[in-house]
C-alpha positions as CSV (number, residue, x, y, z in Angstrom):
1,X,-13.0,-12.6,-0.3
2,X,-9.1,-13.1,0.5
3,X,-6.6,-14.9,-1.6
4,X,-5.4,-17.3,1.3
5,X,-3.4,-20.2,-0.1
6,X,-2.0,-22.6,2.9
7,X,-4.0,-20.9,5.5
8,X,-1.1,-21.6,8.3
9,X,1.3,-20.2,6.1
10,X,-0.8,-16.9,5.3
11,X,-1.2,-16.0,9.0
12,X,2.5,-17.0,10.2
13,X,3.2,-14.1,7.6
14,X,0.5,-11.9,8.1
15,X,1.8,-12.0,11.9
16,X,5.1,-10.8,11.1
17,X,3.5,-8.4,8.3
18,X,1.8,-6.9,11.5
19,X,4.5,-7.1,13.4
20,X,6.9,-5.1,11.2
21,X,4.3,-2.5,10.6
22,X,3.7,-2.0,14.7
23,X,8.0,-0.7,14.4
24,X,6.5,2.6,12.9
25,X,4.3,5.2,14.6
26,X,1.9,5.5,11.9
27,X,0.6,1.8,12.3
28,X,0.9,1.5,16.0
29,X,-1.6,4.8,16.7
30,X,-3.7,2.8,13.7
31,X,-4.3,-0.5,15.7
32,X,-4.1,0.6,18.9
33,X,-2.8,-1.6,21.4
34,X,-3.2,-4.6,19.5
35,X,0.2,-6.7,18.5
36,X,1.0,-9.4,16.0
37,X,-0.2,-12.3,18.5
38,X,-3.7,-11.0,18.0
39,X,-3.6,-12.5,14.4
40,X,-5.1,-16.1,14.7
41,X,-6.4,-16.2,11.5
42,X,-7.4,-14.5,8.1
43,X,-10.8,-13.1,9.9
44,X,-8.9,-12.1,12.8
45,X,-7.0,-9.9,10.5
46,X,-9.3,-8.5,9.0
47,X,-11.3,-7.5,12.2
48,X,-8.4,-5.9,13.9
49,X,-6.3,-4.3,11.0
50,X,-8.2,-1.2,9.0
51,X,-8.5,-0.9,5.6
52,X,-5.8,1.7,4.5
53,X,-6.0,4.5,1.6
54,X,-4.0,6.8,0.2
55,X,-5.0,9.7,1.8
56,X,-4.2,7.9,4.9
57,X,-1.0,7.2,3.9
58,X,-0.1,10.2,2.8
59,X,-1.0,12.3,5.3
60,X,1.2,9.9,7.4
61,X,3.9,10.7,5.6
62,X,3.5,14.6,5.8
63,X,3.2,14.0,9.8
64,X,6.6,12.0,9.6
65,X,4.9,9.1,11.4
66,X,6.1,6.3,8.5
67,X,9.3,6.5,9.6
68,X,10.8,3.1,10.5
69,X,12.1,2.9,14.4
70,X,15.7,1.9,14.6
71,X,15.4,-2.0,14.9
72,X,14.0,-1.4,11.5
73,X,16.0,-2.7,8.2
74,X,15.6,0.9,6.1
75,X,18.5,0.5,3.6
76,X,16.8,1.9,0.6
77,X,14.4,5.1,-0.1
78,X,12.3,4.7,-3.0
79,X,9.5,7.1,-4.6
80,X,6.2,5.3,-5.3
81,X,4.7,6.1,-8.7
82,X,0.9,6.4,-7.7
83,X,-1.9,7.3,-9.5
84,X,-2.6,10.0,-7.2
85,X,-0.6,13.6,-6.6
86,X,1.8,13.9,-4.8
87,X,3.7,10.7,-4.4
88,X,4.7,8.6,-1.6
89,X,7.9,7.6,-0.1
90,X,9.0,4.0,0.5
91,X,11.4,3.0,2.5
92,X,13.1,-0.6,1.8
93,X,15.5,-3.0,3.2
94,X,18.0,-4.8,0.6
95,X,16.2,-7.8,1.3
96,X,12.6,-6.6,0.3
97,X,14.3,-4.4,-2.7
98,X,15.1,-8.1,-4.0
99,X,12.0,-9.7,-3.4
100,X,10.1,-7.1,-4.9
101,X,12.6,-7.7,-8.2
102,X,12.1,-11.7,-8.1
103,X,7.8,-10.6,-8.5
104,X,8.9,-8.5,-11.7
105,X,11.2,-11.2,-12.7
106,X,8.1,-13.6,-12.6
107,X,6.0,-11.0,-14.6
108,X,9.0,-10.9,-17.7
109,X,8.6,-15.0,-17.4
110,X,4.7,-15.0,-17.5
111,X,5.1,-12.6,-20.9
112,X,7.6,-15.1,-22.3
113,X,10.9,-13.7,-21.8
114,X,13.4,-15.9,-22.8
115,X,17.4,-16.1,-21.2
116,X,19.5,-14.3,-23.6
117,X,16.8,-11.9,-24.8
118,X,17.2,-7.9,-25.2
119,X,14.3,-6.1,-23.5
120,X,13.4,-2.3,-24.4
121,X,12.1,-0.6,-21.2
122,X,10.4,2.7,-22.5
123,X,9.8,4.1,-18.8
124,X,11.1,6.7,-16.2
125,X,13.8,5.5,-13.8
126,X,11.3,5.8,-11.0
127,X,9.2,3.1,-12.3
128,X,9.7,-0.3,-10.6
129,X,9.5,-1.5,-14.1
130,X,12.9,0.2,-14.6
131,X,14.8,0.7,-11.0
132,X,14.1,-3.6,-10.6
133,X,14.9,-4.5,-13.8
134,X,18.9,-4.8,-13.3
135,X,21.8,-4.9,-10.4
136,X,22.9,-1.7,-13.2
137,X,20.1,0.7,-12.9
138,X,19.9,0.4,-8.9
139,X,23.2,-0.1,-7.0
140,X,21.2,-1.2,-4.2
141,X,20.1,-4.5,-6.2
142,X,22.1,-7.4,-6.1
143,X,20.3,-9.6,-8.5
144,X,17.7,-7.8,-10.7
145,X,14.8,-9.5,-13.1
146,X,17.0,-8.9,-16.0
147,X,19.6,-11.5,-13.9
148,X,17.4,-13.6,-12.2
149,X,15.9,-14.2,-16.3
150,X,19.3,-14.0,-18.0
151,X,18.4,-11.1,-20.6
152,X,19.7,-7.6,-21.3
153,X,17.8,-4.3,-20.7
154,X,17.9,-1.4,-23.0
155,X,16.3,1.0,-21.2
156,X,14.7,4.5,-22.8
157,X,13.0,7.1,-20.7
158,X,9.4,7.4,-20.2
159,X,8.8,10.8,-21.7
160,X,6.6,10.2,-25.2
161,X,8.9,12.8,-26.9
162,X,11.4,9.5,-26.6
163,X,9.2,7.3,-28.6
164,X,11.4,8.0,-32.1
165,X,14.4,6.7,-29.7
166,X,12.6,3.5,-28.8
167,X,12.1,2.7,-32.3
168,X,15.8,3.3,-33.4
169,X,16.2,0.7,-30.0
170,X,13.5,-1.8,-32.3
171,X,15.5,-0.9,-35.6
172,X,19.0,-1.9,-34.6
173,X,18.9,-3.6,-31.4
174,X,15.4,-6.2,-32.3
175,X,14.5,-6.8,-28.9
176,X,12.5,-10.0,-27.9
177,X,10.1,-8.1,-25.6
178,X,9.1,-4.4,-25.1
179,X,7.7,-3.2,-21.5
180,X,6.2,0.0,-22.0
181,X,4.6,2.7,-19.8
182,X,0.9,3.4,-20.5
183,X,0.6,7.0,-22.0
184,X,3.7,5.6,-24.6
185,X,1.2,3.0,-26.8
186,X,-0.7,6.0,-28.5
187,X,2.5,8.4,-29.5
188,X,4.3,4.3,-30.3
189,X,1.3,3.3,-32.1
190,X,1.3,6.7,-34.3
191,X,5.0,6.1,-35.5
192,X,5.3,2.2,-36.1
193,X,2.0,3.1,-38.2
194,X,3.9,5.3,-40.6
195,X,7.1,3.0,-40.6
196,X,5.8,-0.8,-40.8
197,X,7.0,-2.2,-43.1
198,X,10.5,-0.6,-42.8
199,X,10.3,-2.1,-39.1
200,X,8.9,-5.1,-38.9
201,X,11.4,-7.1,-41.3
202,X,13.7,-9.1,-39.2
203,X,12.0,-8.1,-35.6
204,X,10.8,-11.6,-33.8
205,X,9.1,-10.1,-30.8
206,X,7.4,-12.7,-27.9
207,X,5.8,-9.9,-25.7
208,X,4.5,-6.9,-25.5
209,X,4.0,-5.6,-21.5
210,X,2.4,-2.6,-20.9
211,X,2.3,-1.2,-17.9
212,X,-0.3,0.5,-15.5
213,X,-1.1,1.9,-11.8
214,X,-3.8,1.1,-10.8
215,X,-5.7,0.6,-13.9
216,X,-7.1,-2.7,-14.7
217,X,-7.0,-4.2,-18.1
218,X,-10.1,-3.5,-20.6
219,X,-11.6,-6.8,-22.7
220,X,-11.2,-4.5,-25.7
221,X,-8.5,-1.8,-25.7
222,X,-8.2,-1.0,-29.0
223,X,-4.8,0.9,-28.5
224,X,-3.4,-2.9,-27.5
225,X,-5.2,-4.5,-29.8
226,X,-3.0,-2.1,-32.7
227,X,0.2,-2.3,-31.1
228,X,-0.4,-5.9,-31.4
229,X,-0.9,-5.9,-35.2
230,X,1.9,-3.3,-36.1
231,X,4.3,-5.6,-34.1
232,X,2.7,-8.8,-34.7
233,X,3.3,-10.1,-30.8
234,X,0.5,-10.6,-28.3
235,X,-0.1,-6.9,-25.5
236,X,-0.8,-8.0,-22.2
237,X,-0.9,-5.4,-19.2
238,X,1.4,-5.6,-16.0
239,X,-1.2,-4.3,-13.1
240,X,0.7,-2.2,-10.8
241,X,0.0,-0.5,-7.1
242,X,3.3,1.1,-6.5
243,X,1.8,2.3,-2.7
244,X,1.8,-1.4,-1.6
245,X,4.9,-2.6,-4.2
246,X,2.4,-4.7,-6.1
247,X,2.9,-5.9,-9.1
248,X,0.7,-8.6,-11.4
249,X,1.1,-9.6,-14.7
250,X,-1.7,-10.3,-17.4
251,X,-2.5,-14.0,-18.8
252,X,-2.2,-13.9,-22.2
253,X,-4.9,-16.9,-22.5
254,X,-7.3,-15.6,-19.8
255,X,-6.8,-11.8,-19.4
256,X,-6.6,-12.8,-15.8
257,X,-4.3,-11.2,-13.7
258,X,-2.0,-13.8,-12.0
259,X,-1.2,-12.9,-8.0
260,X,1.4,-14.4,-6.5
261,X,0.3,-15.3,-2.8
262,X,3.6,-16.0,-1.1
263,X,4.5,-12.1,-1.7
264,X,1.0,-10.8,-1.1
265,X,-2.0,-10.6,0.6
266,X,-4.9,-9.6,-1.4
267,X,-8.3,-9.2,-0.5
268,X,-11.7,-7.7,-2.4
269,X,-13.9,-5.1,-0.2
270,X,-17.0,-4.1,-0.7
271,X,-16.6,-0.1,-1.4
272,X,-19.3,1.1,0.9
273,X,-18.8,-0.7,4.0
274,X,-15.4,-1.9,3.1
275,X,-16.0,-5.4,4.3
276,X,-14.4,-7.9,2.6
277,X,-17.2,-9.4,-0.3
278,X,-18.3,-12.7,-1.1
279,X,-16.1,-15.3,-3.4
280,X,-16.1,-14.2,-6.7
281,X,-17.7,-11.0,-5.9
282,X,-16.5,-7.5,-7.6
283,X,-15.1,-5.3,-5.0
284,X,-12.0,-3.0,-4.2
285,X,-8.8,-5.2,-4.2
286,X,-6.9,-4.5,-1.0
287,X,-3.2,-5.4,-0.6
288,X,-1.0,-6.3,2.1
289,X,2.3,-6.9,0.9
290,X,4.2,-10.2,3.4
291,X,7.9,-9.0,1.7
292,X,8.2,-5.5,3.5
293,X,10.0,-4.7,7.0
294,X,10.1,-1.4,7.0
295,X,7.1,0.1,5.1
296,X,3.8,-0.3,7.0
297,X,1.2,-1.4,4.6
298,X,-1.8,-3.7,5.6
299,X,-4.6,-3.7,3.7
300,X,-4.1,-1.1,1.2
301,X,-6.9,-0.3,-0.6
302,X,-6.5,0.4,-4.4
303,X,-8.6,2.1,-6.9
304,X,-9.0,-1.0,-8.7
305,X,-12.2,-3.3,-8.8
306,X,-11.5,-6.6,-9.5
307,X,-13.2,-10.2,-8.9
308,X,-11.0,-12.7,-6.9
309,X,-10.1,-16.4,-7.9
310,X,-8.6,-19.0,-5.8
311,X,-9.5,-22.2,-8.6
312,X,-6.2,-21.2,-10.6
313,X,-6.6,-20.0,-14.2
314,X,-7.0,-22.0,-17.6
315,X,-3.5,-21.4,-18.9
316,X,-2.9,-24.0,-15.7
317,X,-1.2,-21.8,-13.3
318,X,-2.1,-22.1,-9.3
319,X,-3.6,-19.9,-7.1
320,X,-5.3,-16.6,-6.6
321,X,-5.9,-14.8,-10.1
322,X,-7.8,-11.2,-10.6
323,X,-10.3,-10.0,-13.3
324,X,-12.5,-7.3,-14.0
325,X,-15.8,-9.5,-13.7
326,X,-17.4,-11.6,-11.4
């Protein structure tokens, strides 16, 4: 199944996804001689573009064949954060860099991030969550989610050892919303546990975002479930694939994880055949991000299994949404 939306729409940009991607060596000896006027419609895409993993992709990388020709836009190098060893290397133009910010400015909305907010960002500076969040953490960014929402970042490194930091951050500078790396809720958890009370008196939190690659969120994860109590704010999970720039952001009604289908194009494969599965089925989500000009990913397949949507979600927004069950 495919998250389509206008179905005119999705193949005038899954043309000119296609047609990027054939600029770079690595795509063009994937397809063949096929070009972007191939692409009549969502099937056609499907039957003439491959599935893509990350072994393929890396290995393209180590034989130098993702680099963009020189009609490409390549203004911007970027590592991506993947859930696999060793990383890979994305190459950007401004204009991508800033749609790929306005999706993580749409996440910090979905959580509740109000203009005029403080938002503690406990993650490394390679993490989208960090480099996208402002015009002051990537000189390459004109207008980052923390501009395009009208808040301040306060940002803290990833490392755990940082945790006692990021709660001196909660102490004196009482955020409105925390976005968190992953492998930080357990040391976070440990230390708001033995200062609670201390802590909570004055702090009016709205969200709580943690974030993971390629990692689904669980129906009971007890580690969000305490955060949730020792700050007394609703955890919701931001779903990232940092190999196809994707990021989705949890509904706090629905656990559903909201896609936005004017940035991407997402699909669900079966994991045998790798044909796309039935509406509503469970299969591998596949991405094909429409925002990039210089990074050639079609139909990159994730670790994640997930169960497609296109009916909208309860909490009333539009359009494709994810979850972990059929």
């Amino acid at each position: 199944m495919n998250a389509s939306g206008d179905s005119r729409k999705t193949v005038a940009r899954l043309r000119r996804a296609v047609s990027n991607a054939l600029r770079i060596p690595f795509m063009r000896g994937r397809v063949g001689g096929v070009s972007a006027r191939r692409i009549r419609s969502i099937e056609d895409f499907a039957a003439v573009i491959p599935p893509l993993t990350i072994e393929e992709l890396r290995k393209g990388w180590e034989e130098n064949q993702l680099s963009p020709g020189n009609d490409a836009r390549r203004d911007v190098g970027l590592i991506a954060q993947t859930a696999h060893d060793p990383p890979v290397y994305v190459t950007l133009s401004n204009r991508a860099l800033e749609l790929y910010a306005e999706v993580l400015a749409d996440c910090w909305l979905s959580a509740g991030v109000l203009a005029g907010s403080h938002v503690l960002i406990h993650d490394y500076g390679t993490s989208p969550l960090v480099y996208l969040a402002s015009r002051n953490f990537c000189p390459y960014l004109k207008t980052g989610a923390a501009e395009r929402v009208g808040c301040i970042p306060v940002c803290n490194d990833g490392l755990p050892e940082f945790t006692e930091r990021a709660l001196h951050i909660l102490r004196f500078v009482r955020p409105r919303a925390i976005f968190l790396r992953g492998d930080a809720v357990t040391p976070l958890v440990t230390r708001l546990s033995e200062t609670q009370e201390k802590l909570r008196r004055g702090l009016e939190l709205r969200a709580v975002l943690v974030s993971s690659d390629e990692v689904m969120p669980l129906r009971d994860n007890r580690g969000h479930a305490m955060l949730s109590g020792l700050l007394g704010a609703p955890v919701t999970t931001l779903v990232r694939a940092d190999a196809a720039l994707f990021m989705a952001s949890e509904c706090a009604k629905s656990g559903r994880l909201h896609v936005r289908t004017d940035r991407y194009f997402v699909e669900t494969l079966d994991p045998t055949s790798l044909r796309p599965t039935a509406a509503g089925e469970l299969g591998m989500l596949a991405i094909t991000p429409l925002f990039c000009d210089a990074y050639p990913v079609l139909r990159y397949v994730t670790g994640l299994e997930a169960a497609l949507d296109l009916g909208g979600c309860v909490c009333g927004a539009a359009g494709a949404s994810l979850s972990t069950s059929a």
